[in-house]
N, C-alpha and C positions, 0 to 999 in steps of 0.2 A: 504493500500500500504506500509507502516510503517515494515508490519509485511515481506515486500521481503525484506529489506534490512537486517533484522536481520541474516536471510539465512546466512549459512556455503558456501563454494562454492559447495563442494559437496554436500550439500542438494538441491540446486539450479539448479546445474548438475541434480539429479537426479530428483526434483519437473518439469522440463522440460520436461524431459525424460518421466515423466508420466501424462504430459499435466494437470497440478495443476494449469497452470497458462503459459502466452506466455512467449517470450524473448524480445516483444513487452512492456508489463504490467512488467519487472523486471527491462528492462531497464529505462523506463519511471519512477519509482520511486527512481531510483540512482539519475538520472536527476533532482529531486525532494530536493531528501539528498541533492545534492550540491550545489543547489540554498539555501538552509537555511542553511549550513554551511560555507558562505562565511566569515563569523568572524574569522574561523579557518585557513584562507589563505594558503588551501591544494595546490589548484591548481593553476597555473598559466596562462594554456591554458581551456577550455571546450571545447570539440565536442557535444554538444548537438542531434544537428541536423545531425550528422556524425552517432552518436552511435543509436540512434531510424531506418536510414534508414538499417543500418548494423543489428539491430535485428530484423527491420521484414523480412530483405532476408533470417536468420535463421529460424525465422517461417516457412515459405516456407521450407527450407529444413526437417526441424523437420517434419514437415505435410508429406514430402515424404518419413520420414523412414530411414532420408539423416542426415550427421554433421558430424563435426569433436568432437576431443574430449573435445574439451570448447562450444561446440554451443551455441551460445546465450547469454556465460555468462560476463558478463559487466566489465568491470579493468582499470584499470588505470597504464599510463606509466613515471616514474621518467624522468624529461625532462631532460636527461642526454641522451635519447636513439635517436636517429634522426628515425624521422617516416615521410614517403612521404607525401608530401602538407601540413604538419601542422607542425607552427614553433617549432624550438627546442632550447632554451635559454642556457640550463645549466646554467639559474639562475645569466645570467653575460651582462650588457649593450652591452659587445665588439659582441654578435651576435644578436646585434637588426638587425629586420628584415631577417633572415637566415630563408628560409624555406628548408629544403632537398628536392631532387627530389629523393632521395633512399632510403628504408628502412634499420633497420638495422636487424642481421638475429635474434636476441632473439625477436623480438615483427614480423619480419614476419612471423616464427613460430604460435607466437600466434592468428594472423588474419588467417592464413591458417587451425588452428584449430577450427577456428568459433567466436572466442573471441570476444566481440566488445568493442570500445574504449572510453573509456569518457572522456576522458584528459588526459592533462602533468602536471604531481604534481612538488610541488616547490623544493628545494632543496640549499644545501650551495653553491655559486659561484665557478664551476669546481669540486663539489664535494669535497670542502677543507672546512671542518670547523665540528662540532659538536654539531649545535644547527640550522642550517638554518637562524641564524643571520648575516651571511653573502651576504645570496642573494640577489640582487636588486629590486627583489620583495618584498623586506621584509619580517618577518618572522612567519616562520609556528606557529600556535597556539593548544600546547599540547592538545587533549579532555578530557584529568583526570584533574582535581584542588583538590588540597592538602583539608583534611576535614575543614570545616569551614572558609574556606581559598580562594578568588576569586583570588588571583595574578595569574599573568597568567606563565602558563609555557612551557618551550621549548619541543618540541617533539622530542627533537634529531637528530641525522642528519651523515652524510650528507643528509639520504633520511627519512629527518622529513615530507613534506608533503606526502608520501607513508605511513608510520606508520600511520601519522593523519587523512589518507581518509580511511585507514584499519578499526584503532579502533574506528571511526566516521560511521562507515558504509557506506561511500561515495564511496565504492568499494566493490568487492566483491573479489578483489585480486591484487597487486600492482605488480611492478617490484622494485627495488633499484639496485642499485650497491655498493661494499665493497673494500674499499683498505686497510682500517686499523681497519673497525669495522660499516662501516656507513650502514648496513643492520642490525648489529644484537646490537648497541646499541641503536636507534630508536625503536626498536623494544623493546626491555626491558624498555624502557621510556615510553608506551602507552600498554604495555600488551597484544602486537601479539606477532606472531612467524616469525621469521626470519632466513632465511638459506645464509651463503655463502657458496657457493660452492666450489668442488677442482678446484686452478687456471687450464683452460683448458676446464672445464665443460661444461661451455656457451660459447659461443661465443663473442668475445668483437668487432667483426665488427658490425659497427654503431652508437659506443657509443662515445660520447664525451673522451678522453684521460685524463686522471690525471695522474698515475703513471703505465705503463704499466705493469709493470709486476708484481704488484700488485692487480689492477682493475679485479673484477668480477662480472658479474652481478648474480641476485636471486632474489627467492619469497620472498614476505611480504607477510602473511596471518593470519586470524585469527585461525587457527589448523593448526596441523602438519600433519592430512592427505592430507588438502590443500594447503600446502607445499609443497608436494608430487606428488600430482595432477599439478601442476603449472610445478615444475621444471620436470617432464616429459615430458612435450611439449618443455622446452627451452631448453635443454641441449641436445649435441647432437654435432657431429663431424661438422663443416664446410672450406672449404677449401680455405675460404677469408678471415682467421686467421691464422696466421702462429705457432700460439701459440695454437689452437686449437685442445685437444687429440682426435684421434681415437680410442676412447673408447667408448665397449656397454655399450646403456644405459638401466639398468635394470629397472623394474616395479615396479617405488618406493611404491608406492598406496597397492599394493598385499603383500609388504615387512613389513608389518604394522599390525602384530600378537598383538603385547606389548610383547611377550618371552623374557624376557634376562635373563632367568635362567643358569649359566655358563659361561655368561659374565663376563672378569674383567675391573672392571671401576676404573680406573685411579686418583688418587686425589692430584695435585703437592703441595708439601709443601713451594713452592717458589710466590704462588698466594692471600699471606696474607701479606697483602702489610700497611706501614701506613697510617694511615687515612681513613683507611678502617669502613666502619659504622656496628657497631657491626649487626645490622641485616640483612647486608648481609653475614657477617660468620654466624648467627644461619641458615637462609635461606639455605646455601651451605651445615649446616652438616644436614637439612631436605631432601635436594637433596639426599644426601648418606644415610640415611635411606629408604626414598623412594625405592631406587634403592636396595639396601639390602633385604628390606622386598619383592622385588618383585623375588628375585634369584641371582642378580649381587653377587659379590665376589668384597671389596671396598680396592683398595693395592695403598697404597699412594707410588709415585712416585719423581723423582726427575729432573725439568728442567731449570740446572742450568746457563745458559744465559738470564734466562728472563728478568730479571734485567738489562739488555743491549738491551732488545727488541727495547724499545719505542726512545730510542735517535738513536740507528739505524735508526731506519725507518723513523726520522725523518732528516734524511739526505738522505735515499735511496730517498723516497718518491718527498721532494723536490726536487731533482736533475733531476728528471723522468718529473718534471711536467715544468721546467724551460726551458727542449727542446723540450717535448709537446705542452709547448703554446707560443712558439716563432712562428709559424705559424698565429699569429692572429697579424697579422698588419696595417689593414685596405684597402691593396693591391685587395685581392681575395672576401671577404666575410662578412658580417657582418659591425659596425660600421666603419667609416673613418672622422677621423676629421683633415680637412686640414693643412697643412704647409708650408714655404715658400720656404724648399727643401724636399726632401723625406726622409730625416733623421729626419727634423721636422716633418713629415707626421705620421712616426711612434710611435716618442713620443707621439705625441698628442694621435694617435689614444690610444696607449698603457696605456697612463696616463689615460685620461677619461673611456676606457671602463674598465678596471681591477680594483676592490675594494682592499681594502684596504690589508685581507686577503692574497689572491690573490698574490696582490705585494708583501707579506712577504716571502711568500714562492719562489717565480722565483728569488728573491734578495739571501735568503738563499741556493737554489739550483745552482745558478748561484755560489756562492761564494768557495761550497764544489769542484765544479768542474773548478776550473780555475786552473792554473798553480802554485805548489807549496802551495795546499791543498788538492789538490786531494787525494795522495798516506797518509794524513794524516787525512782525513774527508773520502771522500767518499770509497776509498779502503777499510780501516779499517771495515768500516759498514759493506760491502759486506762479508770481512770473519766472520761479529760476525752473520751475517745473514744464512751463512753456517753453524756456530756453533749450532743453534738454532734450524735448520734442523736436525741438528745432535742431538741435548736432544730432538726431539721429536722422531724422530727414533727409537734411543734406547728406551724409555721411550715405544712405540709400540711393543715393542716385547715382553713383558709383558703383555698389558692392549689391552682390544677393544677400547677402548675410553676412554675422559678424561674429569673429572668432572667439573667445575670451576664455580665463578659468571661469569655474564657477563657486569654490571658495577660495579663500587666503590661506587656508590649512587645512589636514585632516582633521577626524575627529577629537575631540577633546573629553578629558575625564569629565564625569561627573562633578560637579561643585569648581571646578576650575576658574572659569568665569561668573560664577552665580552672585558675587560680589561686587562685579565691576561692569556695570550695564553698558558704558560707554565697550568695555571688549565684546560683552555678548552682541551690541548693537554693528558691530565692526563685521561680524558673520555675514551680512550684506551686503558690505561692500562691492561686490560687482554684479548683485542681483537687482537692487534697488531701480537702477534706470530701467529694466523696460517694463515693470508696474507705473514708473511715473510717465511713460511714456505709451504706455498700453500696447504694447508690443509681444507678442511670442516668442519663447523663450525654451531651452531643452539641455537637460542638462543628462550629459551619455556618460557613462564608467569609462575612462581612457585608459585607468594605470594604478598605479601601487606606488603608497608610499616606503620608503628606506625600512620605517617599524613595520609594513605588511598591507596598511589601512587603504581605504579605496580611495581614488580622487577621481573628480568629473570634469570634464570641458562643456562649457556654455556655448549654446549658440543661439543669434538673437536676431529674428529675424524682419520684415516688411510687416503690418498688420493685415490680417488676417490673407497671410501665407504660409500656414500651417505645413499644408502640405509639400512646397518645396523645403521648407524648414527641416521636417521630417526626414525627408529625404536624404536631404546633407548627412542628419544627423546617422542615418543610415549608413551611408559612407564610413564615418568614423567609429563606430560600431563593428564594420566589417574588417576595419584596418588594425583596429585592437585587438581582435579577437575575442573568443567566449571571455566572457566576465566571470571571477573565479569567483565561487560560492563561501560564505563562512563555515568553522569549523561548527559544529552543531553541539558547542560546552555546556547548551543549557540542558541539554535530554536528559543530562549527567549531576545537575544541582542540585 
């Protein structure tokens, strides 16, 4: 049974398709993964019994010749998404006990496609943090450790238990969400592949709010064809998003030749940053060989706001998330810790359910936007946020896409950073620009660091050019080779 979970999705897709095996027998040994990978504290919900009843309905349909385009196939959902009858946390005390009574539309998608459910994976509280150190459930546990090395380590985040049930095999394909990176540096922290999409792509109806017009959901997966296959079912015009583009969506899967002879790929001279660990500049200029040897043409570019990216966004960001989560007062939903008037009501509820994170950022977003900071915090961001748009644009009219790392290091211990917000906030650094720019984004397993641990290359592409984006990243996929799996020490805890 061991041997279904190693499964591609697409293999698993297709081993169904050729009755190798039921969605009964693929399910039931996910179910299996994640009863032994409890030490890695992916998830925070299980449907056990939800996802076994869900794949033998697909059996049945499989048997008739019948399914959608995930039939069968098992995943797991970032408990950021609200999914009917099973609780939804975003990973924060203030909605104990919240169960939805409505789906939201990226994961009814995926039930309507046949997909079945195994759970809510853990994540940083509201999606604010960089390591999953934040959430109430405590935090996720990296599946790589450093050679010779037991400490443990962060999976990244915000959607670290997504990465961790990925490269744990505890899934066969994740969802995450991305405001500033939390898709695709989780994912360079464990050695999948990770897509944000262009803001618009998915749908954000259903999903917990952090920074709206930042916030995008996308696959975690272990290949970029499975990437591909995923965000095919999620993406997709809906009209209970007002932010949601009515744009076709192409057949990313089919768009997945490897070709990029006559491509020019993009390489900014602004994303050698200090402190930067020398192997991930050697890593970036093997990206650019890679991509050379395969046809690309490699024209270094110039985006010269970057350097303003990350304190931007750390003003947009929090400002977004200080009026998003002013709605959690204990009034309507979720926890309520009493008071002796209703301004007490609030505090309390407010104080006890929101971590400590959390509270930094509504204090901080709260401050950019009051009176007599605004036009001097929060204004200012919004035009550097233009500007940024602006060096990618240009910088597009040149190049298909653009090269980059996608963190500044591997993974890090636990509690490492948990002190120093200004270094956990530094984990974005080169993810930041194309949320503020709304651009897609993919970040591929390229390589190993010195201690063993995974690294990722970014690539950032045109908006809503997914599918040549894919593609590239398909390329560089092909040039690295299979992505080596972790030792599996947790079976053994």
């Amino acid at each position: 049974m061991s041997a279904l979970t190693a499964l591609t999705l697409a293999e698993a897709r297709d081993g169904l398709h050729a009755r190798q095996f039921s969605a009964t027998e693929l399910t039931a040994a996910h179910v299996a993964a994640i009863e032994a990978a409890r030490p890695l504290n992916a998830f925070i919900t299980e449907t056990a019994e939800r996802a076994l009843d869900a794949a033998a309905a697909a059996d049945q349909r499989l048997g008739r010749g019948e399914g959608g385009a995930l039939e069968g196939l098992p995943l797991a959902i970032k408990d950021l998404f609200c999914t009917r009858g099973v609780a939804t946390t975003a990973g924060s005390r203030i909605l104990d006990g919240f169960v939805p009574t409505y789906e939201s539309t990226v994961t009814a998608r995926l039930w309507a496609a046949g997909a079945v459910l195994l759970g809510k994976l853990n994540l940083d509280e509201f999606a604010m943090g960089s390591s999953t150190e934040s959430s109430c459930f405590g935090t996720t546990i990296n599946p790589w450790r450093r050679a010779g090395d037991a400490t443990p380590l962060v999976a990244g985040g915000s959607s670290g238990g997504s990465s961790a049930a990925v490269a744990a095999g505890l899934c066969l394909g994740a969802t995450g969400t991305d405001t500033g990176g939390s898709i695709r540096q989780p994912a360079a922290f464990t050695g999948i592949v990770g897509l944000k999409p262009s803001y618009g792509r998915c749908s954000r109806f259903g999903i917990v709010a952090f920074a709206s017009s930042l916030d995008q959901a996308g696959p975690m997966t272990r290949t970029v064809r499975d990437a591909a296959i995923l965000l095919g079912t999620m993406a997709g015009h809906d009209p209970q998003d007002s932010t949601s583009v009515p744009a076709p969506v192409p057949d990313y899967e089919a768009a997945l030749t490897g070709d990029v002879r006559g491509l020019r790929i993009g390489v900014p001279r602004e994303y050698r940053v200090d402190g930067m660990a020398p192997e991930i500049e050697t890593l970036w200029q093997q990206g650019v060989a890679w991509l050379k040897a395969a046809g690309a043409t490699i024209v270094e570019v110039s985006l010269p706001h970057t350097h303003h990216a990350l304190p931007a966004y750390y003003i947009v960001a929090p400002a977004e998330a200080s009026s998003n989560l002013a709605r959690y007062d204990g009034v309507r939903f979720g926890l309520r810790v009493p008071g002796g008037t209703l301004d007490e009501m609030y505090e309390n509820t407010r104080g006890a359910g929101f971590g400590r994170e959390v509270k930094r950022r509504i204090l901080i977003g709260t401050y950019v936007l009051s009176h007599g900071y605004y036009d001097a915090y929060y204004l200012r961001a919004q035009k550097l946020r233009s500007l940024i748009a602006g060096d990618f644009a240009q910088a597009f009219a040149a190049v298909d896409a653009i090269l980059t790392p996608t963190t500044p290091s591997p993974a890090f211990a636990l509690g490492e950073n948990s002190d120093d917000p200004v270094a956990m906030y530094l984990n974005d650094v080169f993810t930041v620009t194309a949320n503020l720019a709304g651009l897609p984004a993919l970040s591929v397993p390229a390589g190993r660091a010195a201690n063993g641990l995974p690294l990722g290359l970014q690539l950032i592409g045109r908006a809503f050019d997914e599918a040549r984006l894919l593609n590239i990243g398909y390329a560089l996929e092909q040039a690295a080779g299979p992505a080596p799996k972790p030792a599996r020490w947790w079976e053994a805890a």
